[in-house]
N, C-alpha and C positions, 0 to 999 in steps of 0.2 A: 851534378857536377859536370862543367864544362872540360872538353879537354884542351891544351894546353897553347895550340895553335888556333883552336875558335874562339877562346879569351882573348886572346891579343886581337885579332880583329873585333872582337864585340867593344875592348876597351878604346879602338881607335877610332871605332864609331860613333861610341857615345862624346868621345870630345868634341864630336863636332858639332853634337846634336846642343840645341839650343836646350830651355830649361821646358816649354810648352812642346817641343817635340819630344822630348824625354817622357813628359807623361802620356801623350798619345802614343807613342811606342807601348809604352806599358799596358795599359789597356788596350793597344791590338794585338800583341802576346797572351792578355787573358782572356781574350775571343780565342783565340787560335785554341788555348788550350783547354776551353769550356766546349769546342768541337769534338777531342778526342774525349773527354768522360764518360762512364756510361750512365744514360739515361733513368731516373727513376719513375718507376712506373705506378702512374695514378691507383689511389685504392681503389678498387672496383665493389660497390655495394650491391650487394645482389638484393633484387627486385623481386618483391613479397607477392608471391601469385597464390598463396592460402585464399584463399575466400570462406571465413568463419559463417555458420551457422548460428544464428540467432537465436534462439527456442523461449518463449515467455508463458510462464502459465501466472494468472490474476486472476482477482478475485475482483479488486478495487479500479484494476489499471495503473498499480505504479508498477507493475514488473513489466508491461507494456511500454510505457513511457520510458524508464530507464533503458531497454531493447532500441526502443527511438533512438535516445539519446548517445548509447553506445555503437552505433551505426554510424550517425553523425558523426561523433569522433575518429572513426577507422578511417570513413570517407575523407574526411579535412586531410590527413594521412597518408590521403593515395593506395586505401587500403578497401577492396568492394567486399559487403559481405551482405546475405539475405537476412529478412528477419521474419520468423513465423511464428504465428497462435502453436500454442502446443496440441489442441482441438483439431489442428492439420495438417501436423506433421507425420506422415508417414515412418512408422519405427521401421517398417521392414527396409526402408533406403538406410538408415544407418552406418551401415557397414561400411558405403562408399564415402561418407565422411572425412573430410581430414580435419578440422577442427570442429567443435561442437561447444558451445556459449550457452547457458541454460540461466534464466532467471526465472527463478519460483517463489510463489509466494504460501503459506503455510494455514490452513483453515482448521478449525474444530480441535479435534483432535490428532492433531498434525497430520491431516490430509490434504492432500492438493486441491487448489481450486479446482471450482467445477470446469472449468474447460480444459483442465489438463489430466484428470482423472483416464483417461483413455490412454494418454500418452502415456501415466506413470504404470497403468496397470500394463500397458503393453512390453512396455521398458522392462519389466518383473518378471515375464513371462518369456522373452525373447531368448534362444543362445546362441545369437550374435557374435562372430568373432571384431572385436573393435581392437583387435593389438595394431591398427597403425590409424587410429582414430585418436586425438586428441583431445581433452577436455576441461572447462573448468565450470562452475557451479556459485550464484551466488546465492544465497538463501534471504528472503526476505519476512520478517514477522513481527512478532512484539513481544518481548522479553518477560514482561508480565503472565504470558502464558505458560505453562508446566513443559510442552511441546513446542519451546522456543525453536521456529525454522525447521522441521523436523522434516516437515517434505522436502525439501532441500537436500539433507543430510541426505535422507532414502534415495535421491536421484544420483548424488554425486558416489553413495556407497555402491548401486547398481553398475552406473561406469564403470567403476575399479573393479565390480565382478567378472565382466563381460572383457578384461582385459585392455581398456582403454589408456591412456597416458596420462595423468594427473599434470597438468602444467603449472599450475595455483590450487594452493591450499582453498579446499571449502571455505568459503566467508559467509559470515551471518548478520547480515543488519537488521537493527531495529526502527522503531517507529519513525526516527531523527535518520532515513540510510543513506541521504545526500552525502557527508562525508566521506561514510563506507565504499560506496557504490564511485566516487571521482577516483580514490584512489584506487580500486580494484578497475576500473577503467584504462589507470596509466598503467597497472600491470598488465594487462591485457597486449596493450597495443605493443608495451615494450618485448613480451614473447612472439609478440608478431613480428615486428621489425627488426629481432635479433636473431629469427631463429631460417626465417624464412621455408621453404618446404624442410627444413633441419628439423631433426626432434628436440625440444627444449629439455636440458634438464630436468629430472624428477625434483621440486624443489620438498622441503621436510614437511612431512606430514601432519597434519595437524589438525584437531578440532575447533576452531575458529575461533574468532571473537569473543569475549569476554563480556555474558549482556551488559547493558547499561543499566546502571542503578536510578531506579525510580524512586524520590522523595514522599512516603508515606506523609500524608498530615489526620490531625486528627481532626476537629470542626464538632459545632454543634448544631444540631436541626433547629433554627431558631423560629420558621415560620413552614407549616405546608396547607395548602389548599388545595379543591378539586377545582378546577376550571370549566369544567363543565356545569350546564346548566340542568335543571330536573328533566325527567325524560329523555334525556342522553341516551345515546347504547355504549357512549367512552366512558373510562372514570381516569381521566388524566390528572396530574399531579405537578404542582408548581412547589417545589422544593427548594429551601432557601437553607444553605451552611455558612455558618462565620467560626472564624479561626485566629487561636490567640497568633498562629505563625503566620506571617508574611505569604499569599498564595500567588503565588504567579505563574498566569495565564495568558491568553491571549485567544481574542475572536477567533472561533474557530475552531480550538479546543475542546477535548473533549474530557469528565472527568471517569475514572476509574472505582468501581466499588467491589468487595468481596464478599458477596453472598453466602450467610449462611442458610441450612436447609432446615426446616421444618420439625420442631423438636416429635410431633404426632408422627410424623412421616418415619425420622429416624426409629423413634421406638417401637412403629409396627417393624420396618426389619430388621432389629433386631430379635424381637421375641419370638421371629421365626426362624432363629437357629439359637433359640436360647442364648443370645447372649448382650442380656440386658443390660450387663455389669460394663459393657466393651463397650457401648453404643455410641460415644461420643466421639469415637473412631471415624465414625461417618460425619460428622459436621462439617466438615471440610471437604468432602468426598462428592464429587459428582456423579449423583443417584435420580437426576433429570435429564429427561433427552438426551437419553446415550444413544452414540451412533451406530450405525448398522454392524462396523468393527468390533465395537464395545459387546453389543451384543451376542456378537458369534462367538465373542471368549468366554462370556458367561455361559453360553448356550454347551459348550464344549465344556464347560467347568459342570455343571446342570448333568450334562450328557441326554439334553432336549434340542430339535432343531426350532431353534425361534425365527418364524416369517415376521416379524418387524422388521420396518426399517430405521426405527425411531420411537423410543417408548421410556416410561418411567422405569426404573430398578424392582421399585415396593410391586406395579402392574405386570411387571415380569417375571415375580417370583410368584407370586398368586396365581398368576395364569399356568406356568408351567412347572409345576412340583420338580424336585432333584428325583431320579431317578435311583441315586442312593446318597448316603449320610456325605454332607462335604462341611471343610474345616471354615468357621470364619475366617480366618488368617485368607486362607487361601481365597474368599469374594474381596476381602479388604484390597491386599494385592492386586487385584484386575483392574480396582475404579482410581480414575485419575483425578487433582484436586480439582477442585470448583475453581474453572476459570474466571478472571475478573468480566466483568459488564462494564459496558462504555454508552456515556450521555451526553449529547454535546450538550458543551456549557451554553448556557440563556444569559448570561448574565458581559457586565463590561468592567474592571477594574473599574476605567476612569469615571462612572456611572454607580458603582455600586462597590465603591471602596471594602477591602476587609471580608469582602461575600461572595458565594459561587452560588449560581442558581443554575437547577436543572429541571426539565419539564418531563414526564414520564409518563406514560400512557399503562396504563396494569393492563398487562396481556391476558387477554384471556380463548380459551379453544373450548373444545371438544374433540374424545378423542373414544370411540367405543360408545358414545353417549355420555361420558361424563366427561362434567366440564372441567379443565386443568385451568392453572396459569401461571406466569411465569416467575423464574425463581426470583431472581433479581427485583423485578420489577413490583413482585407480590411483596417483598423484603420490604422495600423501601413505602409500600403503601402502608405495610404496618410498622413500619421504624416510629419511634415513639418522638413528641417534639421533647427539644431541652436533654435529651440525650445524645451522649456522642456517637460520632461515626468516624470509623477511619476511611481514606481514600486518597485516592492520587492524581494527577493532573499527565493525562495523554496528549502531549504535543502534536498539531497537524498542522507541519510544513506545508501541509497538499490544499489547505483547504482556509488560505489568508485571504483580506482584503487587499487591494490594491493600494496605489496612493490615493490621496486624499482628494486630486481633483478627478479621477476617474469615474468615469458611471457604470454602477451594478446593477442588474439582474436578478432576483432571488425567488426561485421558484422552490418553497418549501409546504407541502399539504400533512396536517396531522402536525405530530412532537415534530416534523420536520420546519419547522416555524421555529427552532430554539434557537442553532445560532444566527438567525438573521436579525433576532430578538439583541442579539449579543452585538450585531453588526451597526445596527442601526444606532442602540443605547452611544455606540462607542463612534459610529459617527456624531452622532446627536454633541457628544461631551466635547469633544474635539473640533465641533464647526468646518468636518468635512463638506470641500466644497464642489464635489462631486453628487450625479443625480442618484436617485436612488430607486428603485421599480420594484415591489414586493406583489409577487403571485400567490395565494395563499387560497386552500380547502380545505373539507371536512364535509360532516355529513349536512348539519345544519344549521341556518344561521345562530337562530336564538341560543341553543344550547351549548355550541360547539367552535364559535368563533375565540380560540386564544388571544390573551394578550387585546382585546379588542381596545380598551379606554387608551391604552397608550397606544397602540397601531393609530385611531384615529387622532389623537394629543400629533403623533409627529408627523397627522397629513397634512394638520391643520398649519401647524409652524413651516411646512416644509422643507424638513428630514425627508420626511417620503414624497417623491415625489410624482410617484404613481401609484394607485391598488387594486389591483383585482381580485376577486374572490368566486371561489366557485364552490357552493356549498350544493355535493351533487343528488340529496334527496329532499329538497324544499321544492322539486318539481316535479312532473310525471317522467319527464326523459332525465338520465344522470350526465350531470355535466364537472367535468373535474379539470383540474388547473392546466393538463393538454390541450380544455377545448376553447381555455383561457387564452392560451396564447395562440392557438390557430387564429380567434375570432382578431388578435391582436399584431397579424403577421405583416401588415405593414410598417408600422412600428418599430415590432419590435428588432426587425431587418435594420431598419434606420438608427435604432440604438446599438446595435452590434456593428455597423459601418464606422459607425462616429466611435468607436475604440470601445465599447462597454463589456464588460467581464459578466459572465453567467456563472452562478452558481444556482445548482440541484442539492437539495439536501431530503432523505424520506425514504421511503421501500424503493428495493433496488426493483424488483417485479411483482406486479407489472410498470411502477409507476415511475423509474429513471427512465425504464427501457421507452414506456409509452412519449416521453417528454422529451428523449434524444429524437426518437422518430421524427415527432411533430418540428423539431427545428431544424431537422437533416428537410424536410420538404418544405419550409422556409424559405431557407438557403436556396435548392435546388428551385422552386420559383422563380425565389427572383431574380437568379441571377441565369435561370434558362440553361440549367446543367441537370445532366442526370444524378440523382442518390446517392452510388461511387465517387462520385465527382464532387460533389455537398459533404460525404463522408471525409474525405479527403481533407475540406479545408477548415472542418471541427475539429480533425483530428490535431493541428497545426495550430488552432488554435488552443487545444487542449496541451503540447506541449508549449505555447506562449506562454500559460498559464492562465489565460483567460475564457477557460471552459471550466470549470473544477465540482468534483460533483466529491460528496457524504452519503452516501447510500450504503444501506443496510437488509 
């Protein structure tokens, strides 16, 4: 309110003022008066200087790949963080940690892969104060197994031992963990970008994920053969199931089976704790190649020290007598169920309507001098035709074709020949118009070349567009599908320039390891870089998705 002498001059002035000076008046009053206001002052977002620790232990290399991939993410971000093999990470640095990012992946009997085994055993063993270490944990596995993610669980229970901070509840993906893993990704970054060197929130605790239900079907053995020829040392198995249900799959794919054990085998252990009446307690019981774990519970239950590392149940109790009377109950409890076996599918919907084929090799060893084999595999060589079997279809996002005009690579020796059997059937149907290059071994031509009438039916049409073969004892020196593509390294450089996707399918060692070599020094040829350097741009390509390996 003006007072009462500066109203009369403000009102003598405005008559004078025209009707465009009246509004400029006004707007240079509400300058004047947007000088004296107080200023507000910009939010100030403070700038994320955590630099998270990466930690990945594999088996397969997707706990690798997703490490990749969640780096990438932080970085886009403005956010730096290291990523490391768990094989190299030093546990005694721990302490100095401020956040700590762990992806594991779950083997056997929910033990960690073999390259983080040192880590986890170090981790167990440590008493580490981590109360201003941060952590989260994502668990990778297959739901199908009894010991869903378990190494995982073990890693992120040890954190919380050693007094660390939980930021995210443990998560557990399964086979499908693209979903799991984007969104535990945006959790990540959003504790990162909100909390900045802050402590986050303890958020509520929890046992994770909820697995994913896998569709049992049932099918009937309508067709099996041995693929090998007489004088073989293989007895492989071309196994054909049809099903009144709708089966869907895709190249690639692998299928799931539940091994029962040996009705001879179950009755010898039982009769030797009298209980013959129980016996069928074990059918389901994993009483094959128990792990070195396994073993030492028994050995403790025994009250024997058993040096296996790996041995049958029935050869364990023979060899090491109980030291005194122990309850069946109390061996039932020690053995975990028989985990499922996985076969990549051979087969192509659009190829082979209504049917899943799998190709299977009966494992066979020695072990003490007698010979074993394996459970699964001895299963299904005596699975009877015209009778059913139940199983399930194991999704591998990891391990797709490309589109239809790109060119693939397929270096698969042995059963590792199945799904490319699956790749090619399914280009063949679909008139992919991409090339196609099949490296394939064994031991010898005449006996042991799989799939051979149809491999040459699609070189003839060209489906395939290349073949190699290296059958490594039809000559005095061995030569095997590594020495395939060395001799092929011109090539096969020039098919990987021009955009071509590799896949590896077959034993992981020595025969993935032998096969990344040979294209890591490829690389590093031709393009006049050292190893590290070649390592480097596989690796890049293996997150492209044009590296993808099945190894077992």
């Amino acid at each position: 309110m003006l007072a009462e002498n500066k109203l009369v001059v403000l009102k003598d002035l405005v008559k004078q003022y025209s009707r465009e000076e009246i509004i400029w008046t006004s707007g240079y009053l509400a300058g004047i008066l947007a000088q004296h206001e107080p200023q507000q002052q910009p939010e100030i977002i403070a700038e994320v200087v955590v630099k998270p620790t990466i930690i990945y232990g594999t088996e397969t290399g997707n706990s690798k790949k997703l490490a990749s991939q969640l780096q990438a993410v932080l970085k886009k971000n403005k956010i730096q963080s290291k990523v490391v093999d768990a094989f190299q990470y030093p546990v005694e640095k721990i302490e100095k940690e401020d956040f700590v990012i762990v992806i594991m992946s779950t083997q056997g009997e929910g033990d960690p892969p073999q390259n983080a085994i040192k880590f986890f055993d170090n981790l167990s063993n440590t008493a580490a104060n981590l109360s201003k270490t941060r952590f989260a944990v994502l668990g990778l596995g297959d739901s199908s197994y009894p010991l869903f993610c378990k190494a995982g669980e073990v890693i992120d229970g040890q954190f919380e031992r050693l007094g660390a901070q939980r930021v995210i509840a443990f998560r557990k993906a399964d086979v499908d963990y693209a979903p799991v893993a984007e969104s535990w990704f945006a959790e990540i970054l959003k504790v990162l970008q909100h909390t900045g060197t802050a402590t986050a929130s303890e958020p509520k605790k929890s046992t994770a994920n909820a697995a994913s239900h896998k569709k049992t079907y049932e099918g009937i053995i309508t067709h099996k053969v041995i693929l090998n020829d007489r004088y073989s040392n293989k007895e492989t198995y071309h196994i054909e199931i049809v099903s009144e249900a709708e089966i869907a799959y895709e190249p690639g794919d692998a299928i799931g089976f539940y091994p029962k054990n040996n009705p001879n085998e179950i009755a010898a252990i039982a009769a030797l704790f009298g209980a013959e009446q129980q016996s069928r307690e074990l059918t389901d019981k994993n009483i094959r190649g128990l792990s070195k774990k396994s073993l030492d519970a028994i050995g403790r239950l025994l009250n024997v020290a058993i040096t296996e590392d790996k041995a049958d149940l029935l050869d364990i109790l023979e060899k090491y007598p109980a030291q005194e009377a122990i309850s069946w109950d109390a061996l039932i409890a020690l053995l975990h169920p028989i985990a499922p076996r996985l076969y990549s599918i051979s087969s192509a919907l659009e190829a082979h309507e209504g049917e899943v084929h799998v190709t299977v090799n009966r494992n066979t060893f020695t072990v003490d001098g007698n010979q074993k084999t394996g459970l699964c595999s001895q299963f299904l060589a005596d699975y009877e035709k015209d009778t059913p079997i139940s199983f399930y279809i194991h999704k591998n996002q990891n391990f797709r074709l490309p589109e239809e005009d790109k060119d693939i690579i397929m270096i698969g020796p042995g059963t590792g020949i199945a799904p490319f059997r699956s790749f090619l059937a399914h280009r063949d149907a679909t008139g992919a118009e991409g090339k196609n290059w099949l490296i394939f071994g064994e031991q010898h031509f005449v006996s042991d070349f799989y799939y051979q009438t149809e491999i040459q039916e699609w070189l003839a049409t060209g489906v395939l567009t290349k073949l190699d073969t290296a059958f490594s004892r039809d000559q005095k020196h061995k030569i095997y599908v590594q020495d395939r593509l060395k001799q092929q390294a011109k090539e096969f450089y020039e098919w990987l320039s021009n955009g071509a996707y590799i896949y590896v399918c077959g034993q992981k060692d020595p025969m993935s390891t032998d096969v990344e070599n040979t294209i890591l020094e490829i690389i590093a040829t031709a393009e006049n870089i050292s190893i590290p350097e070649a390592k480097h741009i596989l690796e890049n390509l293996e997150t492209e998705g044009r590296y993808q390996k099945d190894v077992y």
